[in-house]
N, C-alpha and C positions, 0 to 999 in steps of 0.2 A: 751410534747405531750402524752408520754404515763401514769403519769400520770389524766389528761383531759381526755385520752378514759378510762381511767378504771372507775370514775367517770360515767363518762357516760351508762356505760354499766351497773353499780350500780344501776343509777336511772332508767334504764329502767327496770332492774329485780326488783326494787320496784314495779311499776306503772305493774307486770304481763308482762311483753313482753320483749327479748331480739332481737332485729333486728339489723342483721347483717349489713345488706344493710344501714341501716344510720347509724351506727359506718363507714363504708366504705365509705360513704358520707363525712363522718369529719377528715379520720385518713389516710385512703389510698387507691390506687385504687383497682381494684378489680383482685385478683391474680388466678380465678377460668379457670384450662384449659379448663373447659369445655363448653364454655361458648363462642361465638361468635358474633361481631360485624360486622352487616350489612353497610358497612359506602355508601355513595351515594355524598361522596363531591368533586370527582374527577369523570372524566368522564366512567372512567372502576369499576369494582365492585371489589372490597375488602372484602377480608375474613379479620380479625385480631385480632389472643387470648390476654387476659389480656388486655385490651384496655380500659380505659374511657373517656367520652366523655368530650367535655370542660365545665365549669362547668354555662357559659352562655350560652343563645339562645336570639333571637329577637323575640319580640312578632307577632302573626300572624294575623290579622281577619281582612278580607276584611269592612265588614260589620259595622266595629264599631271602631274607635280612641278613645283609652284611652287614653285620653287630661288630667285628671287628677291623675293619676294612672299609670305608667307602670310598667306591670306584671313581669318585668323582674328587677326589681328593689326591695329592703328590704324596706316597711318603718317603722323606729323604732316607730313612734308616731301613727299609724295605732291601731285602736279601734279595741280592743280584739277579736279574734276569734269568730265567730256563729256558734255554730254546729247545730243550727236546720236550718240555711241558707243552710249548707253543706248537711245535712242528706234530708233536702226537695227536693232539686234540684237535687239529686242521683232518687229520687222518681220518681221527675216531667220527667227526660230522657225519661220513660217507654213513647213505643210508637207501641200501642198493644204486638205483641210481640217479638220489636225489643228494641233498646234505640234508640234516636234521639235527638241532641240538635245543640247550635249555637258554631263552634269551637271558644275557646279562651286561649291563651298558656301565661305561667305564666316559673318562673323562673325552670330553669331544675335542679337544686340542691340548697342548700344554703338558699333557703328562708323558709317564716311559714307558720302558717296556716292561718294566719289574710291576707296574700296574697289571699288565694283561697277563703274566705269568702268574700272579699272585692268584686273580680271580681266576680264570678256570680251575687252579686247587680251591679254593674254596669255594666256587662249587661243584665240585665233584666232590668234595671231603662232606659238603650236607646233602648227599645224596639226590644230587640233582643232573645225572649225569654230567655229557661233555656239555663245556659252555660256546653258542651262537653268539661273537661277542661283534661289536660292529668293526674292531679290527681283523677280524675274521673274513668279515663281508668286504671290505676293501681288495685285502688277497684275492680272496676267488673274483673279485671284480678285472683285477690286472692281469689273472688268471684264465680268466676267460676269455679275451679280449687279444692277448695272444697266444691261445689256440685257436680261434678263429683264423689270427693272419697268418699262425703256422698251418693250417686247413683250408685255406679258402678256394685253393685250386680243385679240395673235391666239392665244390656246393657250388660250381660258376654259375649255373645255373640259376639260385634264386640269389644271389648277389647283386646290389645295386640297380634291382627292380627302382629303389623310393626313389630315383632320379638324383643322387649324389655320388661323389665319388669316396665318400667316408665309410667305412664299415660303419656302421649302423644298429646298435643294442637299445634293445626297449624292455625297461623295467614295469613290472606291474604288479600288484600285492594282493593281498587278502586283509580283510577290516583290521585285522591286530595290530593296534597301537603302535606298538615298535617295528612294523614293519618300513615305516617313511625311513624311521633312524636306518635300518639295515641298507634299504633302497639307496640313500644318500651318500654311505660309504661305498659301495659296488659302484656306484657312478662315476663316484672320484675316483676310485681306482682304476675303472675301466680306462676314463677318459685320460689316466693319467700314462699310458699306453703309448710309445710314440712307434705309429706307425709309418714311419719315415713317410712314403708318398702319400700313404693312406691315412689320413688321422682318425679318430675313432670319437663316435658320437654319440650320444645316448641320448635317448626320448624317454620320459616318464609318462604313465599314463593314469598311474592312481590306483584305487579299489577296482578289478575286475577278476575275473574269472580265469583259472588255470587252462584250458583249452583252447581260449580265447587266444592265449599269447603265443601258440602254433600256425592258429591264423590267420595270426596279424606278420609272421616269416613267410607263410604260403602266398599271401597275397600281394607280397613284395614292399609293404609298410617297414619291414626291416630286417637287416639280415639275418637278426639272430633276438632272441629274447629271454628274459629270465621272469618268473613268478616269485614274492617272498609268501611263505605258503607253510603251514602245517598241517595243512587239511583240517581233519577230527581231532587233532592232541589236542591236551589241556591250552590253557591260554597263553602262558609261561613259555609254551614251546614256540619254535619260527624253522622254519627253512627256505631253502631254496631249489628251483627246478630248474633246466637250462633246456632252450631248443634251440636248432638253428631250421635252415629252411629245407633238412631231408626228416624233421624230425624230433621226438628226446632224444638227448642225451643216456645212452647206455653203460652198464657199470663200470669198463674198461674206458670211456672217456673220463668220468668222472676221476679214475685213478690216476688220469694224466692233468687232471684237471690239480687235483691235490698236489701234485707233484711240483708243479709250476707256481701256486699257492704257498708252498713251503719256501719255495727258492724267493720268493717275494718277502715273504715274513723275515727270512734269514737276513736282508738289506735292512729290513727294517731295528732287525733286532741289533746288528754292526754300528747302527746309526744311535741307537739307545732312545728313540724319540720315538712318538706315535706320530700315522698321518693325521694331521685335523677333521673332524667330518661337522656339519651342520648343528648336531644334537638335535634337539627339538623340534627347531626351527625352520625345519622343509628339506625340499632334495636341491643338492645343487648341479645342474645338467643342462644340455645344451639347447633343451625342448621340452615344456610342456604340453602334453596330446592328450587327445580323448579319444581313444582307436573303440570304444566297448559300444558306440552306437553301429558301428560298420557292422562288428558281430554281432549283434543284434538283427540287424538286417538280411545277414547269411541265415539265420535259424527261424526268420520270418519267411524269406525264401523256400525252405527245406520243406516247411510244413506245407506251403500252397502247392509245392509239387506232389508232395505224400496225398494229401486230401482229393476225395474222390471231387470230378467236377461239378458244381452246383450252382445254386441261380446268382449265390452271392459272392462272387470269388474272393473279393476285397474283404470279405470278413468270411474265413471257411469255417469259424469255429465259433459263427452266432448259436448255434445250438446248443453248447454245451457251458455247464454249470463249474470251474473248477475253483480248488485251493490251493493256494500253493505255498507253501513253507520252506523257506530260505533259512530258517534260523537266526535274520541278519547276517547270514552271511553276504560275501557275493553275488552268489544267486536270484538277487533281491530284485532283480529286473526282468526276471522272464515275466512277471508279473504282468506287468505293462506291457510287454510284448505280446502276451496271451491277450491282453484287452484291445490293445490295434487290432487283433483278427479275430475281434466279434466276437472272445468269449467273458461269460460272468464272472467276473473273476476279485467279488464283493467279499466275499468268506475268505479271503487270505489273510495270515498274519506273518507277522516280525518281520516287516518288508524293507525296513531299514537296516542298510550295513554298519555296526557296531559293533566293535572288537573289544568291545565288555559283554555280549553277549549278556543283556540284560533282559530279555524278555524271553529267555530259553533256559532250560536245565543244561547248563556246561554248553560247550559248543556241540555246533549241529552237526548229527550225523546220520542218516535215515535206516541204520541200524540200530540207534540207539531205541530203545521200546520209550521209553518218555516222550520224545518226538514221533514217533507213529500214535501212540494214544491222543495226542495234544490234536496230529491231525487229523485222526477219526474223529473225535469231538466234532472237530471245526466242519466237518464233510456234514455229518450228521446236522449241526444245527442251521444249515442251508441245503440239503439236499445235493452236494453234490456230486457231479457224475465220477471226480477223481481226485485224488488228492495227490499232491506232486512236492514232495519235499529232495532238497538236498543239502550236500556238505556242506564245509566251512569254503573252499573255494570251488566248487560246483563241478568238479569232474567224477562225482557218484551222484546217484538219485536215486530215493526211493520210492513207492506210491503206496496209494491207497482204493480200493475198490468195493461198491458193494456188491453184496453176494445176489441179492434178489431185489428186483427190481419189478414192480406190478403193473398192471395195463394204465395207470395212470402215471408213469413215471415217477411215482415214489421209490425212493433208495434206502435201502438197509440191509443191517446186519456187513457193516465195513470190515472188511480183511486187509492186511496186509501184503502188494504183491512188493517179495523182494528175494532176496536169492537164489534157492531151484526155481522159485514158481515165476521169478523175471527173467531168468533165462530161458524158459518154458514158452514163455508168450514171445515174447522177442523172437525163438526160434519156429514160432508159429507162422510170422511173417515171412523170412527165407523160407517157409519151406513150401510158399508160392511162388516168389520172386527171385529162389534160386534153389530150385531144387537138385539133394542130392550134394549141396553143399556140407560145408566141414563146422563144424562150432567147437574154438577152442575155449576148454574152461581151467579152471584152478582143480587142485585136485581134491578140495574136499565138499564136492559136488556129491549129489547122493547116486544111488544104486537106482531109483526110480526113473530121477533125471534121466538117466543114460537110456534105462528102457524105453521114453516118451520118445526120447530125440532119435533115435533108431530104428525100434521099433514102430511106432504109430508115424511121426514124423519123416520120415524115410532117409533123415540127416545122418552125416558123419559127426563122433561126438569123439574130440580127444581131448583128455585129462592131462596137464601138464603142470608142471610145479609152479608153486603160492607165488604170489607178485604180480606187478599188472606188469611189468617191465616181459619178464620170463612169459606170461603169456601172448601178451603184443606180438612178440617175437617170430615164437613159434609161430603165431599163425600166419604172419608174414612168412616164413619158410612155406606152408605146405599148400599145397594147388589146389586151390576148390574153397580156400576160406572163406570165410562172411565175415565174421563174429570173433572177437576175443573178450570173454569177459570171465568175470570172477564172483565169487557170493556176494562177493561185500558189495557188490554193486558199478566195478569200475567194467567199463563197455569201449569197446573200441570197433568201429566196423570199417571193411573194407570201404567201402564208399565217404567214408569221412575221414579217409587218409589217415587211419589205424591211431588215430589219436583218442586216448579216453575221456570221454565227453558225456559226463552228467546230462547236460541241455539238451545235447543232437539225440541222446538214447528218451530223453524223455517228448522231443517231438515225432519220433519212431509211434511211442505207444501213444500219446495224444492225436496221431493221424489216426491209427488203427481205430481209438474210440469213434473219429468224428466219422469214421468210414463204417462202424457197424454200430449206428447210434438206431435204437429203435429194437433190435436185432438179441438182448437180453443182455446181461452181465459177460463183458472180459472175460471171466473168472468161469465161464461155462465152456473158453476155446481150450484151457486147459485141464478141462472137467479126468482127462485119462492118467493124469501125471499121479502116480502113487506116492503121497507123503505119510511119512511114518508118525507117529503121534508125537513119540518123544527123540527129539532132536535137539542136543547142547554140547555145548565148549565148555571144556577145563582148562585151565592155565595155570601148568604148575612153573612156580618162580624159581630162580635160583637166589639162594637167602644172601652168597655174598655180594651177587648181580652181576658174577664173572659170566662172560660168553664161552671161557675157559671151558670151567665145572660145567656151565650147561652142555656144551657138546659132548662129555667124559660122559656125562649123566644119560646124555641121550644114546650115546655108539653103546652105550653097556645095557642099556635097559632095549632097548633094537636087537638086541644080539639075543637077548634072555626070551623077549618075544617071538621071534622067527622060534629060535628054538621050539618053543613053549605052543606054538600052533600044532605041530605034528600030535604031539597030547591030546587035546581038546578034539573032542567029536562036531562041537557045533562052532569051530573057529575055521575058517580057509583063508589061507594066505593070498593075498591079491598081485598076481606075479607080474602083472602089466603095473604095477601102481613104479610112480616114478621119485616121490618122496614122501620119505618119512615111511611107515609101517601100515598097512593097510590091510586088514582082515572084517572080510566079510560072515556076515551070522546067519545060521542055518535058516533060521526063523525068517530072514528079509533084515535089511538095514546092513549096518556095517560097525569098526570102529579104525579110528585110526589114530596116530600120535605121528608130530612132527614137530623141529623145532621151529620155531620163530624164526624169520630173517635178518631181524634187528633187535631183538630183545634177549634178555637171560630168561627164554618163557621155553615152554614143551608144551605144546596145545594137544589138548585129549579131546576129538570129538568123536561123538555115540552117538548113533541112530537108530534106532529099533522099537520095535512094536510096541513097545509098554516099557516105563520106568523100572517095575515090578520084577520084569525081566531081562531088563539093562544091567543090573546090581548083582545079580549071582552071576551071569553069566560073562562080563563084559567090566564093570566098575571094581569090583571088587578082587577079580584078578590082577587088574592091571595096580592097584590099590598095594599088593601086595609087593608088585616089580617095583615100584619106587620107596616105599617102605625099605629094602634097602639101600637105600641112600638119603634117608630123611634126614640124617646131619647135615646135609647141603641143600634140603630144600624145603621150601613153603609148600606143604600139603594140604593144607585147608581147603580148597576149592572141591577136593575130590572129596574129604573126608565129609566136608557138610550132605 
C-alpha cells in the first residue's frame, strides 16, 4: 500500500499537483483534528473528529431515473472522459448572478471522471437541463476561496472581524435534502485551498435563511458565505449564492468565479479521479455553528425600533393576531420570533423545515395562488390581523390582508397584498420617513403603480430591468433611493444594506400594522392605487429549449412590434421602457413582452381593463406575431 501511495503522489507531482485529499481517498482516512463532521444519520446531531464518511451513497434526483447509468456505480467500459462537457456545464450553472442547475449525485469517492462526464449528458439528454452535481460544488468551493485571497485586499475592512487569522467561509442551506451533500463538497474544496499564510476555514451552519448569510459577513461571524438554495424551483433543483462582507456577488464575479471552477475541474480531470466528499453522511468542516438565532435577534431588534412606543415594549406585538406560512421552508422561525414579541401567532402552519415539502402544494412561493388561498383559510379561521408567507429560503414574502374590519374587530373578506399593491404600501411608509425619495422596481410594474408612487405619493419611481441583481444595483447607483424591489416580491432597502430580505420587508409591514392597529384595514393606505381587473403572464416556451432560437425569436418578433405600434391607433410605444417591448393601451393598462434571463421562455404580460378587451386588441395581435414562428415554439399558453 504504501508503496501504491508513493506512486501515486509521484504521478501527481508529475502532472503539477500534489492533492492530499485523493491520496486520503486511496490510502486512509483523514486524521486532521481539525476538521469536523456534521453527520445527520441518527436523530440527534453529532460533532465527530477524524471521521470519514462511507465511501458509498445512493443516488438522488427526483426528476430523472438513471435506467441506464447509476452514478454510484464505476463503469470500467464507459467512453473517456469530456472535459468540454465538464467545463460547459460549469458555465451553463451561471444563473445571473447566482449558479442554478438540476441536482444529480454520483459516487462519493472511488469513482472517475468518465462518471461526471457521462451524467451531465444524461441529464441533459432527459431533458433536465444542466446537472448541479457535487463535483460541481467542490469546484466552485476551491473557486471561491481563491477569489477571496485573490480579493481580499478590496474587502480589509470586514475581514477578520471573527477574531482569526483564517479567511473565514460559512455555508448554510435551505431544507432540500441534497443540499448537506452540496454543502460537504464546497467545504472540502474550499478548505482544500492552501492559502499559504492564510489557511481557509469553513463553518457550517445548517438550514437558515438566504439573507441571513449576508449578515452573518456584515457582522464579522465570517468573511465570506455561500447559501445552497433554489429558492421556489422544483425540489430536484439546488443552487448556490455567494457574499462576501461588501455584499452579492454580481454577474461579472461570478464569470470569474466559473473561470477558476474550470481550471479546477481540468486538475481534476488530468488526474482521472474524483475528489471524495461525505455522501450522506454530513458535512466535513472545520466548525459546526448555529449563527440563525443571532439573526434572529437583528429582526427582533428591527421591529422594537419600527413599533411606535407603548406600555409593553418587551412584547410590541401583544395586540396583534398573525399567521404565518413558511411552507416548511426556512422561514420556519419568524414564527417564534413573532411569539417572543407578544404576538398570536396560534393559526400558523408548515412551521417545520422539510425539504419534501410535504405539507405544501410544490415548494413555497407567495406567488404561488395555492399558498395565498391555503393562507386566507388559515387568517380566516382565527381572525387574523395578517398573514405572512414566504419562499423556500425566505428572501421573498408575501401577505395577506383583510379588506373590512368592524367596530368589533372582526376581519374579513382577505386579499392578497403582493406585487404593485406591496410595493404600494411599502412605498407608503418612505413616503413619511423619506420623502421625495427614489423606488426602484422591475419593469413589469403597472402604469397605476407609477401614477400612485408619483403622483399621490410624491415619490421617484424608476422602472429598470427584470432581476433582483439588475435592480439592487441600480438603485445603489442613484441618490435619493430607499427601495429596490420587484413583483415577485424580492425587497431590498437602503437601511438593510440593499440586501433582499423577505424577513426585514415583512417586519417593515408588521410594524406599519402594529402602529395603525385600531385605525381600519392596511388595504385602505392604498385605497388610490388603480388596478386593472385583468392582469396575467404568458410564457411562451421555446420547443427545442435553446436560449439560441429564443433570442432569434425574440429580436424578430420586437422588431415586427415596434414596427407594428405606428398602425395601431390604441397601441403607444413606451420609449422610456428599458427592456423587452413595452406598449401602453389607450384604454389604461399596457402590454409587454420580454425574454426570460435564464429560461428558453418570452413572457407576455397584459394589463387592461377587461379580458373581453385584452383579446382583440392586445392577445390576439400579438397571437398572430408568434404564429410566425410556431415551428419553434410552445404556443398554448396564449392560445388557451
Amino acid at each position: 500500500m504504501k508503496n501504491n501511495a508513493s506512486l501515486l503522489i509521484l504521478l501527481l507531482n508529475v502532472i503539477g499537483r500534489h492533492r492530499q485529499d485523493v491520496v486520503t481517498a486511496f490510502v486512509s482516512p483523514i486524521t486532521s483534528s481539525s476538521r469536523c463532521e456534521y453527520t445527520t444519520t441518527t436523530t440527534t446531531t453529532s460533532l465527530s473528529a477524524n471521521k470519514e464518511a462511507s465511501s458509498t451513497t445512493s443516488s438522488y434526483s427526483p426528476s430523472a431515473s438513471f435506467d441506464t447509468f447509476q452514478a454510484t456505480e464505476i463503469d470500467a467500459s464507459n467512453t473517456p472522459p469530456n472535459l468540454q462537457t465538464i467545463l460547459t456545464s460549469l458555465k451553463e450553472l451561471k444563473s445571473g448572478s447566482d449558479l442554478r442547475g438540476t441536482y444529480a449525485a454520483h459516487a462519493n469517492s472511488g469513482g472517475t471522471i468518465a462518471n461526471i462526464s457521462h451524467l451531465i449528458k444524461q441529464v441533459k439528454g432527459e431533458g433536465n437541463g444542466v446537472a448541479l452535481t457535487p463535483f460541481a460544488s467542490h469546484c466552485f468551493g476551491v473557486a471561491f476561496a481563491r477569489w477571496l485571497l485573490q480579493h481580499e485586499g478590496d474587502n480589509d475592512a470586514s475581514y477578520h472581524k471573527h477574531g482569526t487569522n483564517a479567511l473565514t467561509i460559512c455555508i448554510g442551506r435551505d431544507p432540500r435534502i441534497h443540499g448537506e451533500r452540496l454543502a460537504d463538497a464546497f467545504a472540502r474544496g474550499a478548505e482544500s485551498v492552501d492559502g499559504v499564510t492564510k489557511p481557509v476555514r469553513v463553518l457550517y451552519t445548517g438550514v437558515t435563511t438566504t439573507p441571513s448569510m449576508y449578515e452573518f459577513c456584515r457582522a464579522g461571524k465570517c468573511d465570506a458565505a455561500i447559501i445552497i438554495t433554489a429558492s421556489h424551483l422544483p425540489e430536484d433543483k439546488n443552487g448556490i449564492k455567494f457574499f462576501s462582507g461588501s455584499g452579492g456577488l454580481d454577474k461579472e464575479d461570478i464569470d470569474e468565479l466559473i473561470v477558476l471552477a474550470q481550471e479546477e475541474a481540468t486538475e481534476w480531470y488530468n488526474t482521472g479521479i474524483m475528489p471524495p466528499s461525505s455522501g450522506n453522511a454530513g458535512v466535513l468542516c472545520s466548525e459546526l455553528v448555529n449563527f440563525l438565532p443571532y439573526y434572529k435577534e437583528t429582526l427582533k431588534q428591527a421591529i422594537g425600533r419600527e413599533v411606535d412606543p407603548n406600555p409593553n415594549p418587551a412584547k410590541p406585538l401583544s395586540n396583534l393576531n398573525i399567521v404565518v406560512n413558511p411552507g416548511n421552508g426556512s422561514g420556519s422561525f419568524f414564527s417564534d420570533l413573532l411569539r417572543e414579541l407578544g404576538a398570536n401567532v396560534a393559526g400558523s402552519l408548515h412551521l417545520t423545515p422539510d425539504g419534501t415539502f410535504p405539507d405544501t402544494i410544490g415548494v413555497p412561493n407567495p406567488e404561488k395562488k395555492a399558498m395565498v388561498e391555503e393562507t386566507m383559510r388559515a387568517c380566516e379561521a382565527c381572525n387574523a390581523d395578517i398573514g405572512v408567507m414566504f419562499d423556500t429560503d425566505a428572501d421573498r414574502s408575501g401577505f395577506v390582508l383583510p379588506r373590512s374590519i368592524d367596530a368589533n374587530g372582526v376581519c374579513s373578506s382577505y386579499e392578497p397584498l403582493n406585487k404593485n399593491r406591496l410595493i404600494a404600501l411599502l412605498s407608503v411608509i418612505f413616503s413619511s420617513s423619506a420623502p421625495g425619495a427614489t423606488v426602484v422596481t422591475d419593469s413589469t410594474t403597472s402604469e397605476g403603480l407609477n401614477t400612485f408612487l408619483e403622483k399621490k405619493l410624491g415619490l421617484k419611481h424608476f422602472r429598470y430591468l427584470r432581476g433582483y441583481a439588475n435592480v439592487i444595483n441600480k438603485a445603489k447607483e442613484l441618490r435619493g433611493s430607499e427601495m429596490a424591489i420587484e413583483t415577485s416580491g424580492h425587497c431590498a432597502l437602503r437601511e438593510n444594506g440593499w440586501i433582499d430580505d423577505g424577513t426585514f420587508t415583512a417586519v417593515k409591514i408588521i410594524a406599519l400594522l402594529a402602529n395603525s392597529k385600531g385605525k381600519g384595514s392596511l388595504l385602505d393606505l392604498i385605497s388610490e392605487l388603480e388596478e386593472m381587473p385583468f392582469d396575467e403572464e404568458f410564457r411562451v416556451k421555446a420547443t427545442d429549449g435553446s436560449l439560441e432560437t429564443t433570442t432569434a425569436v425574440f429580436e424578430s418578433v420586437s422588431k415586427s412590434l415596434k414596427e407594428k405600434c405606428n398602425a395601431e391607433d390604441q397601441w403607444t410605444l413606451d420609449e422610456d421602457n428599458l427592456e423587452g417591448v413595452r406598449v401602453r393601451l389607450s384604454s389604461g393598462g399596457f402590454f409587454m413582452i420580454r425574454q426570460s434571463l435564464h429560461d428558453p421562455v418570452i413572457s407576455l404580460q397584459v394589463e387592461s381593463v377587461s379580458e373581453v378587451y385584452a383579446r382583440p386588441v392586445a392577445l390576439f395581435p400579438l397571437f398572430k406575431l408568434f404564429s410566425e414562428h410556431a415551428s419553434v415554439l410552445d404556443l398554448s399558453a396564449i392560445e388557451k
